[in-house]
C-alpha positions as a printed NumPy array, in Angstrom:
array([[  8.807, -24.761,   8.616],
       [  6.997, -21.448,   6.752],
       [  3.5  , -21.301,   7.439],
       [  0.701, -22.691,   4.495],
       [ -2.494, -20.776,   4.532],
       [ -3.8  , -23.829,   3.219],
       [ -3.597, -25.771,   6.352],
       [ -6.123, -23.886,   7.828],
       [ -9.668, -24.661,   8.014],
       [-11.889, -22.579,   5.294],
       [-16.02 , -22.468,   5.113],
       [-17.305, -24.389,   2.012],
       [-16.886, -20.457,   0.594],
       [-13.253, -20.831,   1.287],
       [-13.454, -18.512,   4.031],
       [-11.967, -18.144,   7.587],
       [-13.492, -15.28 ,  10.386],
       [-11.001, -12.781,  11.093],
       [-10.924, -10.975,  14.298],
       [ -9.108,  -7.573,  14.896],
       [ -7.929,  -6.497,  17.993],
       [ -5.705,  -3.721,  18.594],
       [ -2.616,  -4.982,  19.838],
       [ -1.758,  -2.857,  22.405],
       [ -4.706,  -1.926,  24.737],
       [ -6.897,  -5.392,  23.819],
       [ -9.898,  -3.879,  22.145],
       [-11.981,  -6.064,  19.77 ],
       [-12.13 ,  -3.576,  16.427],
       [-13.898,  -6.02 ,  13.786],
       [-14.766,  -9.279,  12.161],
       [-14.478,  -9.838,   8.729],
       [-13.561, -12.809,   6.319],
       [-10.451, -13.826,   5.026],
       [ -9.423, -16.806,   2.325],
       [ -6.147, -18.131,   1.676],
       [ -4.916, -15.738,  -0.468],
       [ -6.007, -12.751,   1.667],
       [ -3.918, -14.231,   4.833],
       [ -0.823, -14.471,   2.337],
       [ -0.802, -11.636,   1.322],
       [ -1.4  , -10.403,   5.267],
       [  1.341, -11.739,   5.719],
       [  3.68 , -10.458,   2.862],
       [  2.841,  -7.444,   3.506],
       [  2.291,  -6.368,   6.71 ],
       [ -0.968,  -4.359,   5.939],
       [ -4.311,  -6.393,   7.032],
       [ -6.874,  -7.677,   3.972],
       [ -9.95 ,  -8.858,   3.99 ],
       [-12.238, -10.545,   1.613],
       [-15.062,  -8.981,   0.965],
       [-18.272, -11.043,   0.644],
       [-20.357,  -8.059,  -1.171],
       [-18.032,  -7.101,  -3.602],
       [-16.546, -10.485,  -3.972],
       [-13.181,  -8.65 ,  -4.175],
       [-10.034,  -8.388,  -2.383],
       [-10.408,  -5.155,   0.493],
       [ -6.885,  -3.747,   1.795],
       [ -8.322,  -2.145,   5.38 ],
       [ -7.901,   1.745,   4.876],
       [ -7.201,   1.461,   1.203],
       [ -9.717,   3.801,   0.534],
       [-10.257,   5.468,   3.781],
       [ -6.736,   6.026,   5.256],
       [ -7.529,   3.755,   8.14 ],
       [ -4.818,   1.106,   7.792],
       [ -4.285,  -1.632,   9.665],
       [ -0.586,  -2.775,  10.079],
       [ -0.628,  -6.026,  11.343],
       [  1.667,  -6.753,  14.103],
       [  0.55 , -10.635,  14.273],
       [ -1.355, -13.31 ,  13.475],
       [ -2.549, -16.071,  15.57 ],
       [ -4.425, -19.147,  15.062],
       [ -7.711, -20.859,  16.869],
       [ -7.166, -24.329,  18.393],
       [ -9.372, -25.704,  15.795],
       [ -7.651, -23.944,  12.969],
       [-10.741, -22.07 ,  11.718],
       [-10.715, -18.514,  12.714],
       [ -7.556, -15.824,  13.125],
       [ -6.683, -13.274,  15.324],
       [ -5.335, -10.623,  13.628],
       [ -3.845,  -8.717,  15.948],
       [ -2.895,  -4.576,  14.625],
       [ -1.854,  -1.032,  15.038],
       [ -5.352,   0.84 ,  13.979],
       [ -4.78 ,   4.227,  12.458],
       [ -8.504,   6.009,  12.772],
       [-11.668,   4.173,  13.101],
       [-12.299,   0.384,  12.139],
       [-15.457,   0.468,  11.491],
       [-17.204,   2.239,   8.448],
       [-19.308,   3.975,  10.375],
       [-16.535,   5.805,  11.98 ],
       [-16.326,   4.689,  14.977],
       [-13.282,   2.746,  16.409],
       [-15.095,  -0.541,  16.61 ],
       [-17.692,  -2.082,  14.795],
       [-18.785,  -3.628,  18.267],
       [-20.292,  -0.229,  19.112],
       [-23.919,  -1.52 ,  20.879],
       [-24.04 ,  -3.353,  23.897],
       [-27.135,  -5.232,  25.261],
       [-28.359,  -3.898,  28.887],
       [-30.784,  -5.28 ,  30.838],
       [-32.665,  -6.575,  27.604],
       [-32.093,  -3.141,  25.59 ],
       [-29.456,  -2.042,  22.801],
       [-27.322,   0.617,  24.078],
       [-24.803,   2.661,  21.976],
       [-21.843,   2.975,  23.826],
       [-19.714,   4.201,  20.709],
       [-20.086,   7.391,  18.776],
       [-18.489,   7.815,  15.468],
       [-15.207,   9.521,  15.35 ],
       [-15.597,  13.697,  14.561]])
């Protein structure tokens, strides 16, 4: 039976959280939103897209910057309302350069940046 984006479980936005991870060594890259439309067309073709809230558009990851996401698969929460999108990264994920947008960690009370942009 082909999967239905529709079956999942959207925000009253029609949105679902999307989390990247890199598919081969684990690491969390980003969070962004997806509707139905952007996990179809995920899924047709092969390169990761977002919904962006901002620009209430659709946003192909690396369109603009060259760094694409390929999506290698897509998994779904137990409640049906948020995706792993597992991918092969080329570059940085986040648009600050850096390789994740997860790029401060909290130590002992105090932010620490333990990711520095990409040269």
């Amino acid at each position: 039976m082909p999967f239905d984006p529709a079956t999942l479980k959207y925000d009253d936005k029609g949105l679902i959280p999307a989390i990247a991870q890199d598919h081969a060594s684990g690491e969390v890259l980003m969070m962004a939103w997806m509707n139905a439309q952007a996990v179809a067309q995920t899924l047709e073709t092969g390169r990761v897209t977002y919904w962006s809230r901002s620009r209430q558009a659709f946003w192909v990851k690396g369109e603009s910057s060259g760094h694409v996401q390929r999506l290698v698969e897509m998994r779904v929460d137990c409640d049906r309302d948020c995706l792993l999108v597992l991918v092969e990264q080329q570059g940085p994920a986040c648009h600050t350069n850096r390789r994740s947008c997860f790029y401060t960690a909290l130590r002992d009370g105090v932010e620490v940046e333990i990711l520095r942009p990409e040269a």
